[in-house]
N, C-alpha and C positions, 0 to 999 in steps of 0.2 A: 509415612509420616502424614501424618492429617493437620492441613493447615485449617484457622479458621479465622473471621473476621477478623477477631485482633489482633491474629499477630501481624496481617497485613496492615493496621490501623500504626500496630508499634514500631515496624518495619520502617515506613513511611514518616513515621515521626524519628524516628532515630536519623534517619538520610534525610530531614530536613524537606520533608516534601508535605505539600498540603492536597491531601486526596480528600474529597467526598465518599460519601458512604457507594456512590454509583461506579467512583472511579475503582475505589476500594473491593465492589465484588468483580470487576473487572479483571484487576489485578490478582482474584482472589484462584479465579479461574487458568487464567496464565500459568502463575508461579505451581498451579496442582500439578497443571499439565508437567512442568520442567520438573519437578518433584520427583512424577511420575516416570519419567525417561531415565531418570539418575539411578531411580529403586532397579529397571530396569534393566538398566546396563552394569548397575553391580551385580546380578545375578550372572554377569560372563564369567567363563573360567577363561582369564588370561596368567593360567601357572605357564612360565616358558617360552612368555612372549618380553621380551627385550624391549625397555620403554625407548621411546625417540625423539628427537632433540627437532626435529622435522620430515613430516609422511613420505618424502619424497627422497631415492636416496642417490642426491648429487652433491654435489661439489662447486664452490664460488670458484667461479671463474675472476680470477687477479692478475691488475696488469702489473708492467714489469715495472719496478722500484729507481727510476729512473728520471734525471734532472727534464721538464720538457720547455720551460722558458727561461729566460736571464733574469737576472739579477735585476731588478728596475728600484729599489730602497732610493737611493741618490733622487736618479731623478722625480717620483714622484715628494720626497721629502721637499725640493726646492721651492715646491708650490705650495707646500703647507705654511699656514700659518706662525706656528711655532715649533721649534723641532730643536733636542738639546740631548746629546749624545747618541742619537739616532733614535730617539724617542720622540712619538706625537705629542707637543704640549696640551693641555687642553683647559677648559675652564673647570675649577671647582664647581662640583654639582650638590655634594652631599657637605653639610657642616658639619 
């Protein structure tokens, strides 16, 4: 696919960006390059290859599902401000 000046010019305006004409062949040069890598890589034959969710093939290590402190709701509520059914009171923010 053959990029050329404007589609980088449109690109750029579409995503809200303000490029010069300098930035613009810049840019123009880049995006050939990454163009180029993609034409590239769809020339693989990956018939039979199993797509992957991550390259690596481990496993999350999880810890055990288990209480590890107490209960403290009581006592930090005493120090609040406002507290009413075991809820933070708090000031209206939004009208």
């Amino acid at each position: 696919m053959a990029l050329e000046h404007a589609d980088v010019l449109r690109a750029a305006h579409l995503a809200r960006l303000g490029l010069d004409d300098d930035e613009a062949a810049h840019y123009l040069d880049d995006l050939g390059r990454i163009l180029a890598m993609v034409d590239q890589l769809q020339t693989l034959d990956t018939e039979g290859v199993a797509p992957l969710a991550h390259p690596l093939e481990t496993t999350q290590q999880l810890r055990v599902d288990e209480i590890t402190e107490t209960d403290q709701r009581d006592r930090f509520q005493r120090c609040a401000p406002a507290v009413e059914q075991g809820l933070y009171l708090v000031p209206r923010v939004v009208e």
